[in-house]
N, CA, C and O of each residue as an XYZ file, in Angstrom:
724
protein
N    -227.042     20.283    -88.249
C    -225.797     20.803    -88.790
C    -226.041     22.126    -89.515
O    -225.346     23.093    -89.204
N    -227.023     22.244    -90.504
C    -227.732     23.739    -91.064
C    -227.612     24.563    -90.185
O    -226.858     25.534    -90.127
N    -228.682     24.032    -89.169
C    -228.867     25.305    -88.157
C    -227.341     25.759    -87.982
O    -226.856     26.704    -88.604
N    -226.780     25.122    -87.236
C    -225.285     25.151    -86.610
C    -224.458     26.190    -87.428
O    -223.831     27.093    -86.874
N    -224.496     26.003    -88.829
C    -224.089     26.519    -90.075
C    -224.777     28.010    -89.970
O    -224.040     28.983    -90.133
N    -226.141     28.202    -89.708
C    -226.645     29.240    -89.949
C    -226.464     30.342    -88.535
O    -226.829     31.510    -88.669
N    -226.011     29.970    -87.502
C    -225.836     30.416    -86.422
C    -224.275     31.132    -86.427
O    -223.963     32.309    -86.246
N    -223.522     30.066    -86.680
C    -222.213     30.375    -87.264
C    -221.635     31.642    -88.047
O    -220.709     32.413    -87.795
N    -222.464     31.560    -89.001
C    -222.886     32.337    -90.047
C    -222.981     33.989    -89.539
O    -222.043     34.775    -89.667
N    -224.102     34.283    -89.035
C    -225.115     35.292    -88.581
C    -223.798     35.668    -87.196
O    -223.585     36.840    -86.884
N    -223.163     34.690    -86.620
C    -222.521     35.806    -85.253
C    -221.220     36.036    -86.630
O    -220.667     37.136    -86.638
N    -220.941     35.361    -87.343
C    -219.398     36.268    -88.168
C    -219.989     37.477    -88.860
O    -219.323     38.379    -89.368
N    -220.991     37.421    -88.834
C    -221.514     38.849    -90.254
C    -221.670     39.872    -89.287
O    -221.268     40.995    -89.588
N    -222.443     39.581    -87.618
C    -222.154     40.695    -87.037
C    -220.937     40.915    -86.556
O    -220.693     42.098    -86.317
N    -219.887     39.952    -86.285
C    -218.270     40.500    -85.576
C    -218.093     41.515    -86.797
O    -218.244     42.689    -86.459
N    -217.775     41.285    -88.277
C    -217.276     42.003    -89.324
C    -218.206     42.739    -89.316
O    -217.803     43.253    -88.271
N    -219.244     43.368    -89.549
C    -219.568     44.034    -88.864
C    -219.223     45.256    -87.953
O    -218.707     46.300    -88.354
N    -219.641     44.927    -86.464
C    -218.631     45.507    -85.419
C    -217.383     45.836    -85.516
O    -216.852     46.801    -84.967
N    -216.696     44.762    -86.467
C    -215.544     45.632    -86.746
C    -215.219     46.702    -87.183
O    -214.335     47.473    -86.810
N    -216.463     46.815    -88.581
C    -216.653     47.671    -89.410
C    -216.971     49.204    -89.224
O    -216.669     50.255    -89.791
N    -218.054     48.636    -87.689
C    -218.085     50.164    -87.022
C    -217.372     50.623    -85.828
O    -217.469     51.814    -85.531
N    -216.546     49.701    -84.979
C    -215.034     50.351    -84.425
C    -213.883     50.742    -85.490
O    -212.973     51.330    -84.906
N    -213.651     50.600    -86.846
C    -212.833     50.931    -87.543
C    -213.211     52.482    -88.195
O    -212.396     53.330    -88.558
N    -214.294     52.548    -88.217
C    -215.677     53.528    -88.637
C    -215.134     54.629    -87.504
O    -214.799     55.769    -87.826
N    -215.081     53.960    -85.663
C    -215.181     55.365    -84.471
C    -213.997     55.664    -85.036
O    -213.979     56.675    -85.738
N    -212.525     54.752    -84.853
C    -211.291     54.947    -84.269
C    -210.503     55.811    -85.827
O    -209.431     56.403    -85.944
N    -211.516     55.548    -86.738
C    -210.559     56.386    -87.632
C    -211.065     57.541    -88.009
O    -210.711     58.061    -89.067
N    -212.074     58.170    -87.094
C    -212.702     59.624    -86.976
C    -213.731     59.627    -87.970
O    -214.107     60.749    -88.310
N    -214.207     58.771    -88.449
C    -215.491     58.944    -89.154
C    -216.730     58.892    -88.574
O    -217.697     59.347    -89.185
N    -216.883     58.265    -87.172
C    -217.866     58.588    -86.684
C    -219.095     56.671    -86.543
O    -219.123     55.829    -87.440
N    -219.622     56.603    -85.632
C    -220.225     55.486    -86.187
C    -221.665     55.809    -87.531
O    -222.310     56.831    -87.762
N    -221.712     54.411    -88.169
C    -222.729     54.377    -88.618
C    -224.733     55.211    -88.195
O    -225.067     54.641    -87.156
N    -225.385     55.758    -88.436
C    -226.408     55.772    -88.210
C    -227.000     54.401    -87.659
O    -227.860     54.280    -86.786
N    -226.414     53.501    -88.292
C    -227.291     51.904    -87.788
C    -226.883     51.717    -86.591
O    -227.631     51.159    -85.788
N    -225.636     52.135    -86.228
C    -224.858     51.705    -85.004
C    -225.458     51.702    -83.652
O    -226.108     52.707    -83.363
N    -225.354     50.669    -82.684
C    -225.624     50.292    -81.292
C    -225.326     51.345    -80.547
O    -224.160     51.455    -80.168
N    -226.309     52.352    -80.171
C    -226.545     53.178    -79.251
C    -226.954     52.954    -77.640
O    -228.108     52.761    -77.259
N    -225.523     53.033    -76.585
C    -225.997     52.919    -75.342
C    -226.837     53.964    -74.752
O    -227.830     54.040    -74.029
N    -225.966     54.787    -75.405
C    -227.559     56.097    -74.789
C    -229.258     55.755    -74.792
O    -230.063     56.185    -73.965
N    -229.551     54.889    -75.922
C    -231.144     54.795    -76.145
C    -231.297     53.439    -75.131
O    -230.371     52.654    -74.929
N    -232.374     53.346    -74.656
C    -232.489     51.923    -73.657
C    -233.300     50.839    -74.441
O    -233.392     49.662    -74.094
N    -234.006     51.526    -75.795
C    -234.688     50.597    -76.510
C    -233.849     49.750    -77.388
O    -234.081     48.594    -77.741
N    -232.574     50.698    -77.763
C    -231.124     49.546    -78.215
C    -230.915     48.883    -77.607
O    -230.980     47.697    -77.930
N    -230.468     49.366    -76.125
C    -229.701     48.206    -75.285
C    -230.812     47.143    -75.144
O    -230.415     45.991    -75.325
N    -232.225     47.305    -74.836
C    -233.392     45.957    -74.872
C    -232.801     45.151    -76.243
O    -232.343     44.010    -76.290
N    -232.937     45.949    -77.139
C    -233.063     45.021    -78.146
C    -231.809     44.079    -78.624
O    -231.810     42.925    -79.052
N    -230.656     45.077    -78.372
C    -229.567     44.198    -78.148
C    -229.443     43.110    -77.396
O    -229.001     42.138    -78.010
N    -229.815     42.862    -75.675
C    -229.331     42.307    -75.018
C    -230.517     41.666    -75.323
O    -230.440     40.689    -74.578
N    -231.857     41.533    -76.086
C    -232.821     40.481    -76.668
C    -232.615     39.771    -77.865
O    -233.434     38.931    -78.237
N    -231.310     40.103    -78.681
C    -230.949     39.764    -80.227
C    -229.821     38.752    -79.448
O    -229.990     37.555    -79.681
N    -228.992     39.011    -78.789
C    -227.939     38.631    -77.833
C    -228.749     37.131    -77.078
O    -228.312     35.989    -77.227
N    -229.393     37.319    -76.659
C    -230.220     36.187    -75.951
C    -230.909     35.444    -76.845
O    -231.324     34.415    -76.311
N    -231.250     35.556    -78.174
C    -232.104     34.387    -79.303
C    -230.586     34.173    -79.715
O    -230.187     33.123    -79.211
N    -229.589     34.819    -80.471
C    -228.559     34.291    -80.577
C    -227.766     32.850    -79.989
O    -227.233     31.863    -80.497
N    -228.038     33.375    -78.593
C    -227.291     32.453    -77.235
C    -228.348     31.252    -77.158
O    -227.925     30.141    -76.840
N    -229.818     31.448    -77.460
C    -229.938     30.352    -77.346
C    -229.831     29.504    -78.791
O    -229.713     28.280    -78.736
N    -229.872     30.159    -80.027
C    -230.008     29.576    -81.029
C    -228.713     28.418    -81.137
O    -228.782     27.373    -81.783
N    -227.762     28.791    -80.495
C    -226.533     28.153    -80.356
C    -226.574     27.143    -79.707
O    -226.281     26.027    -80.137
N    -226.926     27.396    -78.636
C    -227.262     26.343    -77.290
C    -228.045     25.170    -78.002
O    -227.744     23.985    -77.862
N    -229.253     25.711    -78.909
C    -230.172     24.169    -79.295
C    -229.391     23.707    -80.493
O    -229.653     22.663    -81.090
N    -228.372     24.573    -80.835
C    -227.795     23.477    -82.385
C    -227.064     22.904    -82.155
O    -226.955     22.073    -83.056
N    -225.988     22.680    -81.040
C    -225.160     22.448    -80.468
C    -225.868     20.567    -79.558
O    -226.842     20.583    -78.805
N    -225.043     19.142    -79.926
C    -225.803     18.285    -79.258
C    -224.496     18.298    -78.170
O    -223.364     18.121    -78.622
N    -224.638     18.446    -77.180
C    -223.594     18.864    -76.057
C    -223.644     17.616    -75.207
O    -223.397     17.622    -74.001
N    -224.032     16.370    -76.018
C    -223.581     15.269    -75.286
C    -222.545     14.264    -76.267
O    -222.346     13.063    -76.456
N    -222.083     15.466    -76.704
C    -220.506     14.866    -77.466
C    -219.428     14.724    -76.435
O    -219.028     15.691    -75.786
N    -219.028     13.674    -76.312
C    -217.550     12.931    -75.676
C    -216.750     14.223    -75.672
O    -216.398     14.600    -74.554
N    -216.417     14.929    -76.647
C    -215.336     16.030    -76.657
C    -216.100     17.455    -76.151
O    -215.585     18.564    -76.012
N    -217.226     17.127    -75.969
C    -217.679     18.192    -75.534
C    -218.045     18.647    -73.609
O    -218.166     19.673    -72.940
N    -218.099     17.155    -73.393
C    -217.838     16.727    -71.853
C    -216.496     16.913    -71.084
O    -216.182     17.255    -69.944
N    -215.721     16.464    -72.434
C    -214.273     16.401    -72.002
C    -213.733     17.656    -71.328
O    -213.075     17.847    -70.305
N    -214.475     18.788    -72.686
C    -213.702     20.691    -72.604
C    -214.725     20.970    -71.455
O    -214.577     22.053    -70.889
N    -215.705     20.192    -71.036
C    -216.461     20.642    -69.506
C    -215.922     20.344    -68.537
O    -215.904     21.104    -67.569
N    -215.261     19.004    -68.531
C    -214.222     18.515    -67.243
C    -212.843     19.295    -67.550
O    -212.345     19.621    -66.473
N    -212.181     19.640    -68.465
C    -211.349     20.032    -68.749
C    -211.238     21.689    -67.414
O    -210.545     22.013    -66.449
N    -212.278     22.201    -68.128
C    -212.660     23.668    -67.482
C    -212.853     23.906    -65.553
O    -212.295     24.663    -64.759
N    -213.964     22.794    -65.394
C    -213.521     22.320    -64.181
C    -212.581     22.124    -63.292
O    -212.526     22.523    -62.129
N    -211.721     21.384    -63.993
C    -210.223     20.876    -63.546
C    -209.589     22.339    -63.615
O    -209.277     22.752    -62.498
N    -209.388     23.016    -64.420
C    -208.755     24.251    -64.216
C    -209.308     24.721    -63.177
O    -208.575     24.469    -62.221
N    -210.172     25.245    -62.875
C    -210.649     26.141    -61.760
C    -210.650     25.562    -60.520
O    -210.746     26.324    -59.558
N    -210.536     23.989    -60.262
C    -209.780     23.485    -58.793
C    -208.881     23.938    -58.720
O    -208.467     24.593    -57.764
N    -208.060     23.582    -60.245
C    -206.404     23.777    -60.029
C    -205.910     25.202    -59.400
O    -205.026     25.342    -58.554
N    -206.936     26.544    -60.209
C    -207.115     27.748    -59.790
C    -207.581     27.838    -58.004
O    -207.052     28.691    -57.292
N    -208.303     27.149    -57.610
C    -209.119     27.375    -56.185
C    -207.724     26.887    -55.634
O    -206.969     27.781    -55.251
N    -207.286     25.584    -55.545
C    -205.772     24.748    -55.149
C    -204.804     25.619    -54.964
O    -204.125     25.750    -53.946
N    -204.733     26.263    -56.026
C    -202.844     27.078    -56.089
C    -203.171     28.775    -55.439
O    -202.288     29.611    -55.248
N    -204.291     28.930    -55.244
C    -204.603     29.906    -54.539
C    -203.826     30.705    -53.206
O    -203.710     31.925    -53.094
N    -203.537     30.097    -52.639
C    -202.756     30.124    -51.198
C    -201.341     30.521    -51.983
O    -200.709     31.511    -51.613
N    -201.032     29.966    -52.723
C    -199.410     29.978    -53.436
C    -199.070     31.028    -54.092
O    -200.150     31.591    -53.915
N    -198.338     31.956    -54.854
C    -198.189     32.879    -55.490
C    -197.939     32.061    -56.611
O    -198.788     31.651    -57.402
N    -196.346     31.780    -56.639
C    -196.030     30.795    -57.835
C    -197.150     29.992    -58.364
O    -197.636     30.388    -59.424
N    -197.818     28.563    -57.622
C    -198.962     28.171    -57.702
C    -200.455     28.496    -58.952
O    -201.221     27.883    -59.695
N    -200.170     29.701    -58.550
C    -201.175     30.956    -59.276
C    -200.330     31.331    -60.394
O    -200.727     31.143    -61.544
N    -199.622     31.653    -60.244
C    -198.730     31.731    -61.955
C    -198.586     30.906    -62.767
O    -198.672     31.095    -63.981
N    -198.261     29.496    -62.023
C    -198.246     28.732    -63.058
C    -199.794     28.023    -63.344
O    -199.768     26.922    -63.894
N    -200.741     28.435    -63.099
C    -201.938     27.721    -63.581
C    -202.603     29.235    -64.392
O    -203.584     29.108    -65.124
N    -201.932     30.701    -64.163
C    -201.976     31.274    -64.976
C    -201.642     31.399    -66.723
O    -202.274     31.696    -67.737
N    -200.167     30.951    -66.340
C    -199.487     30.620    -67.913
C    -199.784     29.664    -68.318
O    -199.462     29.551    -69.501
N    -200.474     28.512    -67.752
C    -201.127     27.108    -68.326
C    -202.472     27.585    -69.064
O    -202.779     27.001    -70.103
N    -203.432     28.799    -68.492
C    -204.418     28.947    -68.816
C    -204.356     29.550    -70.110
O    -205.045     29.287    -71.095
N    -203.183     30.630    -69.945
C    -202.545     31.960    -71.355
C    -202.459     30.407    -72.656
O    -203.163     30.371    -73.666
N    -201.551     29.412    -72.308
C    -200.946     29.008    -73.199
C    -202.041     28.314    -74.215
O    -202.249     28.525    -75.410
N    -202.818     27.176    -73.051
C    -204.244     26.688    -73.670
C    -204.891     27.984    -74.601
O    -204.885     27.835    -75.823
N    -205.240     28.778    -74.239
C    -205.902     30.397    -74.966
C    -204.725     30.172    -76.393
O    -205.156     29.393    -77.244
N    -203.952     30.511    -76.554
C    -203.095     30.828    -77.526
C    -202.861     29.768    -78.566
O    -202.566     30.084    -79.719
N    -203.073     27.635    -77.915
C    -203.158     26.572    -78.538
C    -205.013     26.540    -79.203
O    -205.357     25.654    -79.985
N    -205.819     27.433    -78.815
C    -207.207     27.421    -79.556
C    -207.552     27.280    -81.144
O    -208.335     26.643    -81.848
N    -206.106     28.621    -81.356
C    -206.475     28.516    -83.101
C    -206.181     26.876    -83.598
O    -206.905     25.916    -83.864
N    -205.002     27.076    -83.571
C    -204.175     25.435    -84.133
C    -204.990     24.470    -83.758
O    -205.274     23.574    -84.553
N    -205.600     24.501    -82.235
C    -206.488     23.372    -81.896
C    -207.904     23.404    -83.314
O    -208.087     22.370    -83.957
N    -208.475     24.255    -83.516
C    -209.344     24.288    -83.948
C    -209.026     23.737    -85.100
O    -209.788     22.845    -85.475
N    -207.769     24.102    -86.048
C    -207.809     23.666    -87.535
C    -207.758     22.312    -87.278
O    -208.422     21.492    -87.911
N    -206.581     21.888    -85.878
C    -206.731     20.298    -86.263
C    -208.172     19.696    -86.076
O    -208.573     18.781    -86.796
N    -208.876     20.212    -85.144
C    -210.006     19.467    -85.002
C    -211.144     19.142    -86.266
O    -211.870     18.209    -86.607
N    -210.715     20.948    -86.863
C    -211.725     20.861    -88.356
C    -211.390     19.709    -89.518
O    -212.273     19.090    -90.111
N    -209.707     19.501    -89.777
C    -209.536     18.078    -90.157
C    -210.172     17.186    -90.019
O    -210.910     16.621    -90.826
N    -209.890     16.904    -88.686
C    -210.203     15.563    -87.880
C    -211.952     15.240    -87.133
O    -212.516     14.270    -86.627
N    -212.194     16.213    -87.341
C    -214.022     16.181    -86.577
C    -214.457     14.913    -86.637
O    -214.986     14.439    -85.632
N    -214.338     14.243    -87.647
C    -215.130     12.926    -88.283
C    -214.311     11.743    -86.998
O    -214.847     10.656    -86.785
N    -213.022     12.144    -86.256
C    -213.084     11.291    -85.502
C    -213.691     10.765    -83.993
O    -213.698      9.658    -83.454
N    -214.211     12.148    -83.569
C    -214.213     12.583    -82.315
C    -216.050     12.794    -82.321
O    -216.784     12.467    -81.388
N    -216.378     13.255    -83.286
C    -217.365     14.111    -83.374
C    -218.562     13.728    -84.103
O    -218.573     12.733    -84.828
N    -219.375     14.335    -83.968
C    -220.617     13.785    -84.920
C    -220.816     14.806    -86.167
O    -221.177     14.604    -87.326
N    -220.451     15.943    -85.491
C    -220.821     17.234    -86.469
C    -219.573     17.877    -86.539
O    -218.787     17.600    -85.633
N    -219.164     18.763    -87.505
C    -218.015     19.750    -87.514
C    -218.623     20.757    -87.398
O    -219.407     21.261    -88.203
N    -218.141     21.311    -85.865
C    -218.623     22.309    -85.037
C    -217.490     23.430    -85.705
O    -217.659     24.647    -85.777
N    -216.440     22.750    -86.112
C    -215.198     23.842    -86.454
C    -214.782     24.454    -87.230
O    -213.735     24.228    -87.837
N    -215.611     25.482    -87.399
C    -215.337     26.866    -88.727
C    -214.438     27.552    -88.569
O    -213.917     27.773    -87.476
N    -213.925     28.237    -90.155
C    -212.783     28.618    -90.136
C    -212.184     29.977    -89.506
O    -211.038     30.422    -89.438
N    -213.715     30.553    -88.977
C    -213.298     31.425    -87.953
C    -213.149     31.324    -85.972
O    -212.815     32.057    -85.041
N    -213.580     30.099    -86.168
C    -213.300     29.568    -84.614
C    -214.504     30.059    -83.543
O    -214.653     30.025    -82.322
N    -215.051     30.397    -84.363
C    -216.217     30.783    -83.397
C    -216.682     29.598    -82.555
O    -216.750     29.932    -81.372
N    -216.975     28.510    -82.737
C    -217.455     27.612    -81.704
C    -216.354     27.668    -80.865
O    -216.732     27.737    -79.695
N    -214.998     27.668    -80.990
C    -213.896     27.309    -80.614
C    -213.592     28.198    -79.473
O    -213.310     27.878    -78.319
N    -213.673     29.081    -79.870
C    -213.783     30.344    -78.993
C    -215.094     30.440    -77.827
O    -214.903     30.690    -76.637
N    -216.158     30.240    -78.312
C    -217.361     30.329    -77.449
C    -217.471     29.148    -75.987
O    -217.913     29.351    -74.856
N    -216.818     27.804    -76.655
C    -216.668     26.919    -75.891
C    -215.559     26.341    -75.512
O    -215.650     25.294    -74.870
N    -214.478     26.801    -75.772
C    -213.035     26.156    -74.905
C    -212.251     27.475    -74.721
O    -211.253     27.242    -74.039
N    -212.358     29.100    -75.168
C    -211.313     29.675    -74.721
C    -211.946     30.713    -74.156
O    -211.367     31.216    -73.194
N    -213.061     31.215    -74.511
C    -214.164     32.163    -73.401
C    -214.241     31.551    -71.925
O    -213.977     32.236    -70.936
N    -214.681     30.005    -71.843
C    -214.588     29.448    -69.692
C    -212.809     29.345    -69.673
O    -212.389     29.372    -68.516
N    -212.040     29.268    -70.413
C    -210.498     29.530    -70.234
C    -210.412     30.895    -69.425
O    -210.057     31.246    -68.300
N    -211.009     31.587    -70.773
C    -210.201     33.685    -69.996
C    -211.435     33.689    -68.900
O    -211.287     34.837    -68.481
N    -212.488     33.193    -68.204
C    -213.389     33.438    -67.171
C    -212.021     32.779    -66.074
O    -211.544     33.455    -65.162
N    -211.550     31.306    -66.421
C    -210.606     30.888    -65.204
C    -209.580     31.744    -65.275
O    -209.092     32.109    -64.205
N    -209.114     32.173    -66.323
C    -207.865     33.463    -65.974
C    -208.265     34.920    -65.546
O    -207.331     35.705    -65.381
N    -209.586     35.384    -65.343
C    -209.590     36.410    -64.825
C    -209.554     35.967    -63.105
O    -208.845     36.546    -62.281
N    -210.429     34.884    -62.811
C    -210.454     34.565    -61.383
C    -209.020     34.150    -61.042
O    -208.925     34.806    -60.005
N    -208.054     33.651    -61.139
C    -206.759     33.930    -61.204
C    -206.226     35.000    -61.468
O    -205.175     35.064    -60.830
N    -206.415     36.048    -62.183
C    -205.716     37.114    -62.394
C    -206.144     37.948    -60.377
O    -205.598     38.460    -59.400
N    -207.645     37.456    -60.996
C    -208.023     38.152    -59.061
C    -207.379     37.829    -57.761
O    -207.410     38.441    -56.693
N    -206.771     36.694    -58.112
C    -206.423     36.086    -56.906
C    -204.919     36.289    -56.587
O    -204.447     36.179    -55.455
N    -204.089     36.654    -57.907
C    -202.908     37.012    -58.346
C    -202.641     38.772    -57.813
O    -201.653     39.423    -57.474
N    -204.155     39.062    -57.972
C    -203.858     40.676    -57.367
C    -203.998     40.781    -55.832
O    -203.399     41.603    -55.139
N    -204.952     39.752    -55.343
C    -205.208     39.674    -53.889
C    -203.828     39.581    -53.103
O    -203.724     40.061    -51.974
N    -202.671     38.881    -53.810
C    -201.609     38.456    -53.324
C    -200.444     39.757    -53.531
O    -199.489     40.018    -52.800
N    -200.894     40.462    -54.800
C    -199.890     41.686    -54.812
C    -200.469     42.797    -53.642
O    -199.831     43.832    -53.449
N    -201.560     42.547    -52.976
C    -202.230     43.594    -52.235
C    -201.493     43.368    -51.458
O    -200.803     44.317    -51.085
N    -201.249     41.932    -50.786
C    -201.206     41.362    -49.456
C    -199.478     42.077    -49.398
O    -199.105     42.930    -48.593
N    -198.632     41.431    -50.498
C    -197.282     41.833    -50.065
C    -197.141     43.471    -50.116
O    -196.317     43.937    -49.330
N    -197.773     44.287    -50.858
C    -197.985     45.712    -50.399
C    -198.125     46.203    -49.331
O    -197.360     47.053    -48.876
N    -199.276     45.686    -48.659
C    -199.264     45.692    -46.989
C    -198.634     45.227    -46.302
O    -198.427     45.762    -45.213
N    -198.179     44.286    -46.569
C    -196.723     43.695    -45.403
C    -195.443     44.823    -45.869
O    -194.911     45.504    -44.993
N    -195.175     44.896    -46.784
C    -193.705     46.122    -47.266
C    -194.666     47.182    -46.785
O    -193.961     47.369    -45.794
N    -195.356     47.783    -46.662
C    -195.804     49.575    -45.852
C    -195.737     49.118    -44.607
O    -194.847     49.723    -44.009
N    -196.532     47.937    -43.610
C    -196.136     47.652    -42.485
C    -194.703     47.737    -41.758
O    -194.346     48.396    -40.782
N    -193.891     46.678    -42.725
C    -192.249     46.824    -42.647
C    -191.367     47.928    -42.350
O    -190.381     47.974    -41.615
N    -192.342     49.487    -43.620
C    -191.868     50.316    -43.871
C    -191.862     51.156    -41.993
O    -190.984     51.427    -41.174
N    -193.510     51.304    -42.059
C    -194.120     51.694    -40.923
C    -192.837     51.331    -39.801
O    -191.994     52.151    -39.438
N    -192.899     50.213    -39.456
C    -192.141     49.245    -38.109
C    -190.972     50.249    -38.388
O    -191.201     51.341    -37.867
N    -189.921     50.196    -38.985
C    -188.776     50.428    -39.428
C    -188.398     51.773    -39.183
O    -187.328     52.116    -38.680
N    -189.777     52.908    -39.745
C    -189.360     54.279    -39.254
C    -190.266     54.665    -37.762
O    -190.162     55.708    -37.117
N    -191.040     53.645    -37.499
C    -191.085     53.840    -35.953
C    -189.895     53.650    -35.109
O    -189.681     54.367    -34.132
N    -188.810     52.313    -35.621
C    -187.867     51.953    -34.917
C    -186.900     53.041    -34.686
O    -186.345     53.242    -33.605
N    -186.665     53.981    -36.145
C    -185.416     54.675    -36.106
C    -186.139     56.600    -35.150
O    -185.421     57.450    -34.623
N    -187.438     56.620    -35.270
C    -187.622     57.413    -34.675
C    -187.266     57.462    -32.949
O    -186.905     58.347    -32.173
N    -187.522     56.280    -32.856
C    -187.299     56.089    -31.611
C    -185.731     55.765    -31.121
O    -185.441     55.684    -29.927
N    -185.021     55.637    -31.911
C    -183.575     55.848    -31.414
C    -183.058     57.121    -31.368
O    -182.333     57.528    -30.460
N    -183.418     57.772    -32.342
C    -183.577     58.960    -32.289
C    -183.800     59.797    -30.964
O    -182.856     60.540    -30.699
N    -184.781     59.819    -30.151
C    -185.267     60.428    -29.766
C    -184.845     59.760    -28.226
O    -185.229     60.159    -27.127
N    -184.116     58.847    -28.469
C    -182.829     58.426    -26.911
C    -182.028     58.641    -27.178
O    -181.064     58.487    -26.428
């Protein structure tokens, strides 16, 4: 539970943080000297190596053979049939879109109730008051199933694009050709 606590901990100090130095670009001050430089490649190593002890430090504090933690794995699953399923459909795809938006948007509220209630479900209270577990594990594989839906949602605006220019095509071939009898 410490660990869990101390992991917790360490990713909110860097979000505030990060905040601290996008509030730093966007209001013309410039970033920090400390600030995450993509230009240097020895940042980006060390980042995407601080990023990876992070990810796993999480992974081992985390006992991920919690009942509710299986559940938000089948849960996630089930979305992305439902996503593969409604695929063919337009509507189909919308509505397992706005199912996905809405779950995303029920995360916060989910989380406070759960932080209440942990002691029923749970062994540990995974649920801090910034939602970071909450976020990492039920609404991050959420927005992964809504981008692959969003993809599949555009595949379908392609498709009727090309059928209306085809249409278009057919239509002023037709009138050219009356035209021209």
């Amino acid at each position: 539970m410490e660990t869990l606590r101390n992991v917790v901990s360490g990713l909110s100090q860097r979000f505030y943080a990060n905040a601290e130095i996008l509030h730093r670009i966007v209001s013309g001050q410039g970033p920090p000297e400390y600030a995450f430089n993509p230009d240097d490649s020895n940042s980006i190593h060390a980042a995407i190596r601080e990023f990876l002890k992070d990810s796993q430090s999480f992974y081992k504090a985390v006992d991920w053979t919690e009942p509710f933690l299986l559940a938000f794995g089948l849960l996630h699953i089930a979305i992305f049939i439902a996503a593969l399923l409604a695929r063919k459909s337009l509507n189909g795809t919308i509505v397992v879109f706005f199912a996905i938006g809405l779950l995303i948007i029920l995360g916060e509220p989910l989380n406070r109730l759960a932080s209440k209630h942990h002691a029923a479900f749970a062994n540990t209270n995974y649920f801090d008051a910034n939602g970071v577990f909450m976020t990492t594990v039920f609404s991050l594989p959420l927005l992964i199933n809504m981008l692959v839906v969003l993809i599949v949602m555009l595949g379908h605006l392609f498709s009727v694009m090309a059928k209306a220019k085809a249409a278009q095509l057919k239509s002023q071939n037709h009138s050219n050709k009356r035209k021209s009898d």
